[in-house]
C-alpha positions in Angstrom: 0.0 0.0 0.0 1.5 3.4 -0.8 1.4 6.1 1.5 -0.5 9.4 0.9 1.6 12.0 1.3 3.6 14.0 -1.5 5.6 17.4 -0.9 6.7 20.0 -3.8 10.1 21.0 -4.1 11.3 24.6 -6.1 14.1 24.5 -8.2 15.8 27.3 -10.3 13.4 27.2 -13.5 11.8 23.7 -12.7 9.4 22.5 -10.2 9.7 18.8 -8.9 7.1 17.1 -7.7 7.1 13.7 -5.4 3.5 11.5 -5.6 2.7 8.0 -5.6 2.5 6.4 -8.7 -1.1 5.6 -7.8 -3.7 6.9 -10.7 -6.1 7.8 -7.8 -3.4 9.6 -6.3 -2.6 11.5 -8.6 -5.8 13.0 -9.4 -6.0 13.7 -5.9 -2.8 15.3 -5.9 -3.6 17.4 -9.1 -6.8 18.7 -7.2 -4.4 20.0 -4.2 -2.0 22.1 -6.2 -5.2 23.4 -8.2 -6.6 24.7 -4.9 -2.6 25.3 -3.4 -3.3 29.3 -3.6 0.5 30.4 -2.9 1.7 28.0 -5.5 -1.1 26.7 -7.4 -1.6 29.3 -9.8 1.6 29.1 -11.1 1.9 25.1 -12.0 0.5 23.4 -14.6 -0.8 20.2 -13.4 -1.4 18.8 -17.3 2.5 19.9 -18.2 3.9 17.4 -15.1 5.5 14.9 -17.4 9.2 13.0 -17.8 8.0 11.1 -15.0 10.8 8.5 -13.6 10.0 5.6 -10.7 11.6 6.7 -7.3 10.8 5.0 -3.5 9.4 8.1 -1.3 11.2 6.9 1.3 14.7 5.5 0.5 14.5 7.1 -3.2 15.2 3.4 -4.2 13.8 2.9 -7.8 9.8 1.2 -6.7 6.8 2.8 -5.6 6.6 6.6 -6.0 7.7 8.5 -9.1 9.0 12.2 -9.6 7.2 14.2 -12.6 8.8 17.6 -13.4 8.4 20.1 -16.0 10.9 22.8 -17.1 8.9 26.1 -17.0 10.5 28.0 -19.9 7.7 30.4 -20.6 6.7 31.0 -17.0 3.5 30.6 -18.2 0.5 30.2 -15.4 -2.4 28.2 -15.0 -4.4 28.8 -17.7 -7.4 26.8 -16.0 -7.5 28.6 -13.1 -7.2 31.9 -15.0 -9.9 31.4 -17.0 -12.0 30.0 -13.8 -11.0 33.2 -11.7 -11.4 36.3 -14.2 -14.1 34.5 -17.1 -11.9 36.0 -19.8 -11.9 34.9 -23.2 -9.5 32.2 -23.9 -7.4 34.4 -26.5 -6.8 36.2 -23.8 -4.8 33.6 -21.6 -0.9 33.2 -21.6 0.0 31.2 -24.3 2.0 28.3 -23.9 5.2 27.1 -25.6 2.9 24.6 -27.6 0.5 27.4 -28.8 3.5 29.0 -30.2 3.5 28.8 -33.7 5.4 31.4 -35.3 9.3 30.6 -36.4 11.7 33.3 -36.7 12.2 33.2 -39.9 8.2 33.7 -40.3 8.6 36.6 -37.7 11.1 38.7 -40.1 8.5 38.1 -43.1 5.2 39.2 -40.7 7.4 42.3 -40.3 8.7 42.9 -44.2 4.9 42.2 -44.9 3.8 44.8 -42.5 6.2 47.3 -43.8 5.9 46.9 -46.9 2.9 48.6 -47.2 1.2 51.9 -48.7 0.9 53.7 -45.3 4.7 53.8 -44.7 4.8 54.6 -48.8 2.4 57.8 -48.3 4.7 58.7 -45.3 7.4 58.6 -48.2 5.5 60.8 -50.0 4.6 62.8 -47.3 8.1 65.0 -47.8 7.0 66.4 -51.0 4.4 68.8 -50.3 3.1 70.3 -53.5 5.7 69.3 -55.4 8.7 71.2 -52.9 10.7 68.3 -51.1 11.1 69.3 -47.5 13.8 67.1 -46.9 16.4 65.9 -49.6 16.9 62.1 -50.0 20.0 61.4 -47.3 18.5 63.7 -44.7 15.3 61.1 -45.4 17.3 58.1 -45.3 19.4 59.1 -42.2 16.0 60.3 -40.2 14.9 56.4 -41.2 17.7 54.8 -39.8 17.8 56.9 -36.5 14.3 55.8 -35.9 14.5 52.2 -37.1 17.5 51.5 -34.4 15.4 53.4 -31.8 12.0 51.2 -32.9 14.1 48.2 -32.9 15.4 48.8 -29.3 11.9 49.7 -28.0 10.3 46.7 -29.4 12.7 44.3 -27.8 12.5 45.6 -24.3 8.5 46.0 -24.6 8.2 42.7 -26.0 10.1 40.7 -23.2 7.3 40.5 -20.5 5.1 38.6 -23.3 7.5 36.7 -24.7 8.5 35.4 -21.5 5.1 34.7 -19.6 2.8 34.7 -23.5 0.6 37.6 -21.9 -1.1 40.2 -23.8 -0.4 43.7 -24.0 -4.4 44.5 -22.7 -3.4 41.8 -19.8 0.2 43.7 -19.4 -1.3 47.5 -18.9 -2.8 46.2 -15.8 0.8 45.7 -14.0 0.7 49.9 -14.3 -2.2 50.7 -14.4 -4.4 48.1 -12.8 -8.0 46.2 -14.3 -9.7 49.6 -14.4 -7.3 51.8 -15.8 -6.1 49.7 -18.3 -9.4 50.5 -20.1 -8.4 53.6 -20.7 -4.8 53.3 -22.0 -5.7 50.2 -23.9 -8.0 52.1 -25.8 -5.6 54.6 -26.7 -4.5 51.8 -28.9 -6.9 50.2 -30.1 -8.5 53.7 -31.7 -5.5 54.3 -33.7 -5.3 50.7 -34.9 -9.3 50.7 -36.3 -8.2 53.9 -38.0 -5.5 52.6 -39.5 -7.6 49.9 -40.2 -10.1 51.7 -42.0 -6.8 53.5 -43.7 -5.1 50.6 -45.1 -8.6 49.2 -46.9 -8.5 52.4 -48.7 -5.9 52.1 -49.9 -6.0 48.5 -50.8 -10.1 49.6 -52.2 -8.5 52.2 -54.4 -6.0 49.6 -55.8 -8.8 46.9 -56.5 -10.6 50.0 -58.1 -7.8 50.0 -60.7 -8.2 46.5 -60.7 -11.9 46.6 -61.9 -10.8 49.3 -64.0 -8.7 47.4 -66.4 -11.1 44.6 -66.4 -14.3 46.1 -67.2 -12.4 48.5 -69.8 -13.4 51.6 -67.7 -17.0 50.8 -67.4 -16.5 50.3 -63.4 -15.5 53.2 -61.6 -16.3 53.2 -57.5 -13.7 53.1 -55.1 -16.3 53.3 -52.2 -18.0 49.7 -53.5 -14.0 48.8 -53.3 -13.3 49.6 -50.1 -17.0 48.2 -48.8 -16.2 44.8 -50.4 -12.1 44.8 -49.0 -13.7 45.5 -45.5 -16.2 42.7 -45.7 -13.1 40.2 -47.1 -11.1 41.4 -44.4 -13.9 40.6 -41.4 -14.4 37.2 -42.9 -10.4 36.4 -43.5 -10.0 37.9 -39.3 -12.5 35.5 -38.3 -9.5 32.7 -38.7 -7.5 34.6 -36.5 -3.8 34.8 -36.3 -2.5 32.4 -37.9 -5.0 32.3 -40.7 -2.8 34.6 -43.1 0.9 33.2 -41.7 1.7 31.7 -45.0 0.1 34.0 -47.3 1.8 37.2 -45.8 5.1 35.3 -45.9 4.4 35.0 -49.8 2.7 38.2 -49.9 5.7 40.1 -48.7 8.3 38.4 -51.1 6.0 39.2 -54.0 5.4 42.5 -53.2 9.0 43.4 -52.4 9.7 41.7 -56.2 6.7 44.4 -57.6 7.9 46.9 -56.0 11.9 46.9 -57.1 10.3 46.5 -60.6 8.6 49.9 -60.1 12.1 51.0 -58.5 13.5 50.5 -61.5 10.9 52.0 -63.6 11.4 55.1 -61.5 15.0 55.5 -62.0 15.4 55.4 -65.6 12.5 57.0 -66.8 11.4 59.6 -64.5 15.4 60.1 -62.8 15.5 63.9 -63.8 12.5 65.0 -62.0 13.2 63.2 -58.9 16.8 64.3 -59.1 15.6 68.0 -59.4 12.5 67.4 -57.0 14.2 65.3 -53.9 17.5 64.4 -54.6 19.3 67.7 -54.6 16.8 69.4 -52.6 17.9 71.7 -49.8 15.8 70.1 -47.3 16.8 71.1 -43.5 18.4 69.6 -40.7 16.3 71.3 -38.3 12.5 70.9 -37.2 11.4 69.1 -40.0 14.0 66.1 -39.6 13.3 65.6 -36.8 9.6 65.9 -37.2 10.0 63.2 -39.7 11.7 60.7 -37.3 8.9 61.2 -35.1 6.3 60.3 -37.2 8.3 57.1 -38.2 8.0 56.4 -34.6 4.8 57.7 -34.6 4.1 55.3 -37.1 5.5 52.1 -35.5 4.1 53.9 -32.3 0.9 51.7 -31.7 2.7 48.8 -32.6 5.7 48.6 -30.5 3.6 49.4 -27.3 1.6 46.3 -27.8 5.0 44.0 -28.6 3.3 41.7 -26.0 0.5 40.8 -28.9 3.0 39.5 -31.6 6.2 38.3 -28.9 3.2 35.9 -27.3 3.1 34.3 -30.7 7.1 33.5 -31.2 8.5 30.4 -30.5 10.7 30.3 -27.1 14.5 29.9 -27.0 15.5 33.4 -29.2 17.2 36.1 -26.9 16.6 39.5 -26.5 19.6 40.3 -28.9 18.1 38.3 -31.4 14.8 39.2 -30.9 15.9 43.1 -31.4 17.8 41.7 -34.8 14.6 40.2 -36.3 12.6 44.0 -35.8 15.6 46.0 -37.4 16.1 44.3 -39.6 13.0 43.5 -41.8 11.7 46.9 -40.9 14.5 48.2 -42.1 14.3 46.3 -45.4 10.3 47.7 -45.9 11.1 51.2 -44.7 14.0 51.5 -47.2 12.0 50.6 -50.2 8.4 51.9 -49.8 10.1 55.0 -48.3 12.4 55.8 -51.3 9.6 54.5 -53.7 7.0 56.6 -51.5 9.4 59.8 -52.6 10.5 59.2 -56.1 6.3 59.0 -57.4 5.4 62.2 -55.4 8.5 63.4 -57.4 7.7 61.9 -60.5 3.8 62.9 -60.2 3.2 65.3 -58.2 0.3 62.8 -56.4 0.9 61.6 -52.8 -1.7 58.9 -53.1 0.6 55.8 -54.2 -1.7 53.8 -56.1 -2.8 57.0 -58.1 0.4 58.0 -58.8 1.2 54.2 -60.1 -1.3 54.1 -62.5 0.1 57.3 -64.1 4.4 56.2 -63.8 3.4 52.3 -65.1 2.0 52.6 -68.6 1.1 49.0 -68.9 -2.1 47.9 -67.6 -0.9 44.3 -67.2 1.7 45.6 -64.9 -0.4 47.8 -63.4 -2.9 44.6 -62.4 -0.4 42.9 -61.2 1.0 45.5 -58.7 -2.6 47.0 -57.7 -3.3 43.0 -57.3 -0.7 42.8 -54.3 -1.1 45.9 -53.3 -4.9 45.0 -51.8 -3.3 41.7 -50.6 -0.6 44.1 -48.4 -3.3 45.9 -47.1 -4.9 42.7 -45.7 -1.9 41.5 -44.8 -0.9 44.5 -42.4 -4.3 44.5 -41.4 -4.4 41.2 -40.3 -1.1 41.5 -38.0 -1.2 45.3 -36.9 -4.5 46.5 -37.1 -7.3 43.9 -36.1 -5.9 41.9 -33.2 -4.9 45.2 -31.0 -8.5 46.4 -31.0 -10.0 42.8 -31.2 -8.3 41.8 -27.7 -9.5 45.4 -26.4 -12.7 44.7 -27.0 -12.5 41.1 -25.7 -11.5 42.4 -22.6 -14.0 45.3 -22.1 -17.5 43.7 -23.1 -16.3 39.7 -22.3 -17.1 38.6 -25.9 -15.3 36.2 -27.7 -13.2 36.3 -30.3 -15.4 35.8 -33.3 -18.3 38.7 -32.2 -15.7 41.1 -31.3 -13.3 40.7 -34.4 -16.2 41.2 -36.9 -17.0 44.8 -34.7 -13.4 45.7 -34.8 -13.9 45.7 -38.7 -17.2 47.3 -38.5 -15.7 50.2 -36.8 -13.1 50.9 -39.4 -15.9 51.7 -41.6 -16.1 55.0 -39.5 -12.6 56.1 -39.6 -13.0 58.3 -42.8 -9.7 57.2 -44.3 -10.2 59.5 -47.2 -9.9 62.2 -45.2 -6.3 61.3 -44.0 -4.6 61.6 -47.8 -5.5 63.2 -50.4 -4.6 63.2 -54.5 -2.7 66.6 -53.7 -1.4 66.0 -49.9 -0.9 63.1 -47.3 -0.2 65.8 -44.7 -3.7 64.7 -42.9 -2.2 61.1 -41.9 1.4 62.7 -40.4 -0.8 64.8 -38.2 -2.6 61.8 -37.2 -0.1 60.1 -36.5 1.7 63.2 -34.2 -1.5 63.5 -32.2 -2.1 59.8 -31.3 2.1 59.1 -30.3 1.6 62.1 -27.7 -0.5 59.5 -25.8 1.5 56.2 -26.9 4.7 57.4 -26.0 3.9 57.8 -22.5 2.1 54.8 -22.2 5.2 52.5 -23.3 7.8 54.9 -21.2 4.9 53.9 -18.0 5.0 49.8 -19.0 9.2 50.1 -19.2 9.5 51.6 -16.0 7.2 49.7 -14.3 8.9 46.6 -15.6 12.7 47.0 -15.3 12.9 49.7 -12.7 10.0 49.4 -10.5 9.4 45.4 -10.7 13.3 44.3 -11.7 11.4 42.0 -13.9 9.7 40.0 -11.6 6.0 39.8 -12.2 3.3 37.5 -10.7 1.7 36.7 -13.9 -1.6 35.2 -12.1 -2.2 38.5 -10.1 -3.0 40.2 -13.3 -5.8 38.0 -14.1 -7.5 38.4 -10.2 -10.2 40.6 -10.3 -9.4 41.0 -6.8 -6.0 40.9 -6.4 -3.5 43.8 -5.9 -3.7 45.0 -9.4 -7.4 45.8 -8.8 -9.1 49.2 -9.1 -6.7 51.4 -11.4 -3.5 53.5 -9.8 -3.6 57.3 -10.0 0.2 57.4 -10.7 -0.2 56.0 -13.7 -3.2 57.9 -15.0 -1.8 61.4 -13.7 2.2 60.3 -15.5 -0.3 59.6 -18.6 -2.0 63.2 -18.6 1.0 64.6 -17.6 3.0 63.3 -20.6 0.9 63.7 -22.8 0.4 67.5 -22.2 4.1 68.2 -22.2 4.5 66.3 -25.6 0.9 68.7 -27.0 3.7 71.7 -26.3 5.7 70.6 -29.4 3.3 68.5 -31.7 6.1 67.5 -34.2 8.3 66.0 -31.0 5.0 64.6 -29.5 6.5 60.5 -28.9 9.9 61.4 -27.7 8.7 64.5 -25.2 5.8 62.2 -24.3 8.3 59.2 -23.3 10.7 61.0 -21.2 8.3 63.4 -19.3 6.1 60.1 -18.7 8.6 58.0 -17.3 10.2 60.8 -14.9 6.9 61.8 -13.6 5.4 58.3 -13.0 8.9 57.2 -11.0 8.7 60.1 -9.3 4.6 60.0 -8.4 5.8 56.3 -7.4 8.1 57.0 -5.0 6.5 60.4 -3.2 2.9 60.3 -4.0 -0.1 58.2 -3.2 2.2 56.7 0.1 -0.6 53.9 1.1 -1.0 52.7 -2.5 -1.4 48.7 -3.4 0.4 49.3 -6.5 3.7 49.6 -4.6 3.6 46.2 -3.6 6.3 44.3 -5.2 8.2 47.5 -6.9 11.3 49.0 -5.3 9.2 51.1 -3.0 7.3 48.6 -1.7 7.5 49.9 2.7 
């Protein structure tokens, strides 16, 4: 007969645990750690496996057996989440078997995200009725300051969900608990539905070319385009992640291939206008370059602060090094070309909406078809990874729907963003000033998460606590509202230097409201200034 008793043993990175090798026993066991409240919620009873036969007593090969598991994700009991809190499952940490994304898939996601007609209208943002305000290296050099900087940002943000598979709307609680996350996580996911709604634009005025060519000119709507793209788009998001994987892996290669072709186009047939217009343009080293790096950031703004969303998805085992190589670099490959290309047909044309501007420089209605074709499959695929998960999750988390309902809303909304608003034939200038005013409020937000994290916290999270309706992350905490406001007003003193004002006035004040303010506050408890 084997005695009933079993004890649990910590170990750096793995938990051991000593049980009878009884099958009633074991379920009994399972139950006890389930209901173990100091230790429970971070085991995973199914995960106990590698199990070996050891006497409990003598430790002689026999009657008991020791199962551990090598926690590698930290990830937490997604049972007992989902029991406490009634969250959606797409919501819950994801384990290492949920993870499904390689890195080589990761660098594609990103060159398909990039590669895309928003960061091509920023390109042709810097030729304002047909004056450049910056020359071509004072462009290039403002890119390549702000890809490093985006490329740093992202792998520091994305560490807490890559390590414990946590989403960002589940990560805004650690600052600023289950009530004020609300707020801040809408802050992103209103910029995300409008970039939403901005992207099928631009993908409905490409597939208006597209029914252009085929019905001879008969068909001539891009509002029926962009209605039809949106409905595509709802349907396609209803799959979820991983639906478009592979086709925005191929998307992106194709693309990229379209897009040198029209590169080349560019350079020997239009070179003299572009050379005049951009190249040897004065430009300035002054407000505008800068202002130009901050919308890049801007740009990448929304993204970056919800890191947690795509790093949750990335197969475990890459470091944080590597993980920072995977962002600069694709992003560094899209930026380059749809940012030059973005340039040289504002140049060449004197139109700053791209796919207006490539009907006029290709002069071949086959050609034409085929890069309006990708074009609309860009837009879907950006959509897909930057623009309808964000919001989705928010809305998961706010009205406890599930994934399907609150997906299809996501897309419903971008119908409302007015997206023709933002660019126009003769200026994109309405989507840089969107994208200023909305990084005044992301910047701060981020600079609040990466203090919290690796100043406040030292990295050391309990995961579970953030899904406890009750627990010490419950209510919201005024620092990190008032840091918020506080930010955000000093970086609405200089518009064009909204993200970078926003980050550092954010991330002084909330350290400093931390440590002085708000002395009896729960949210101290397990930061540096914990009494």
């Amino acid at each position: 007969m084997v005695e009933d008793r079993w004890e649990i043993v910590l170990l750096t990175k793995q938990i051991r645990i000593l049980i009878p090798v009884n099958e009633e026993h074991k379920r009994t066991l399972r139950r006890k750690i389930a209901s173990y409240h100091s230790l429970g919620k971070h085991l995973r009873p199914d995960l106990l496996t590698n199990a070996y036969v050891r006497n409990a007593e003598n430790n002689k090969k026999g009657v008991g057996c020791i199962m551990s598991t090598n926690l590698k994700s930290y990830v937490p009991q997604e049972t007992q989440i989902q029991h406490d809190t009634g969250v959606d499952e797409s919501l819950n940490p994801k384990t290492e078997e949920g993870r499904t994304v390689s890195p080589l898939n990761y660098i594609f996601m990103w060159v398909g995200d990039g590669v895309n007609l928003g960061n091509m209208t920023l390109g042709a943002s810097m030729i304002v009725a047909g004056i450049a305000t910056l020359n071509i290296f004072q462009t290039f050099v403002a890119a390549i300051m702000a890809i490093g900087i985006i490329s740093t940002v992202f792998a520091l943000n994305d560490r807490l969900g890559y390590r414990t598979g946590i989403p960002y709307v589940v990560q805004l609680r650690m600052s600023f608990g289950l009530k004020g996350s609300v707020i801040s996580s809408l802050m992103r996911g209103i910029p995300a539905i409008v970039w939403y709604g901005f992207q099928s634009w631009i993908g409905g005025t490409a597939l208006n070319e597209i029914a252009k060519i085929i019905t001879g000119g008969a068909f001539d709507n891009v509002a029926i385009c962009f209605v039809v793209l949106q409905l595509v788009q709802i349907g396609l998001s209803l799959y979820g992640f991983h639906a478009i994987k592979w086709v925005e892996t191929l998307a992106s290669i194709v693309i990229v291939l379209a897009l040198l072709y029209v590169f080349g186009v560019l350079l020997t047939s239009h070179s003299e206008v572009i050379a005049e217009k951009w190249v040897h343009a004065e430009g300035s080293w002054g407000l505008p370059f800068f202002a130009l790096i901050m919308m890049f950031m801007g740009n990448y703004a929304a993204i970056f602060l919800s890191a947690a969303d795509y790093s949750r998805e990335l197969k475990s085992g890459i470091s944080d090094a590597k993980r920072g190589f995977l962002y600069f670099l694709p992003i560094l490959i899209a930026y380059g070309l749809t940012l030059a290309i973005g340039g040289m047909l504002a140049s060449a044309t004197g139109i700053n909406n791209p796919v207006k501007a490539f009907a006029v420089v290709v002069d071949n209605s086959y050609i034409t078809l085929f890069v309006s074709a990708f074009i609309v499959l860009g837009a879907v695929a950006v959509n897909m990874v930057a623009n309808i998960i964000p919001p989705t999750y928010v809305i998961t988390l706010l009205t406890k729907m599930k994934y399907k309902p609150a997906v299809t809303i996501t897309g419903l909304l971008a119908f409302c963003s007015f997206p023709w608003v933002l660019v126009q034939d003769s200026s994109a200038k309405g989507l840089g000033i969107f994208i200023l005013i909305y990084s005044a409020f992301l910047g701060p937000i981020v600079s609040i998460l990466l203090v919290e994290y690796y100043i406040l916290r030292k990295q050391k999270v309990n995961v579970a606590d953030l899904y406890r309706e009750d627990g010490p992350f419950a209510g919201y905490n005024p620092a990190a509202v008032l840091a918020l406001l506080i930010g955000a007003g000093a970086a609405f003193m200089k518009v064009e230097l909204a993200w970078i004002i926003g980050v550092f006035v954010a991330g002084i004040a909330y350290l400093l409201l931390m440590k002085f303010a708000f002395k009896d506050s729960k949210f101290k408890k397990g930061t540096i200034f914990e009494k």
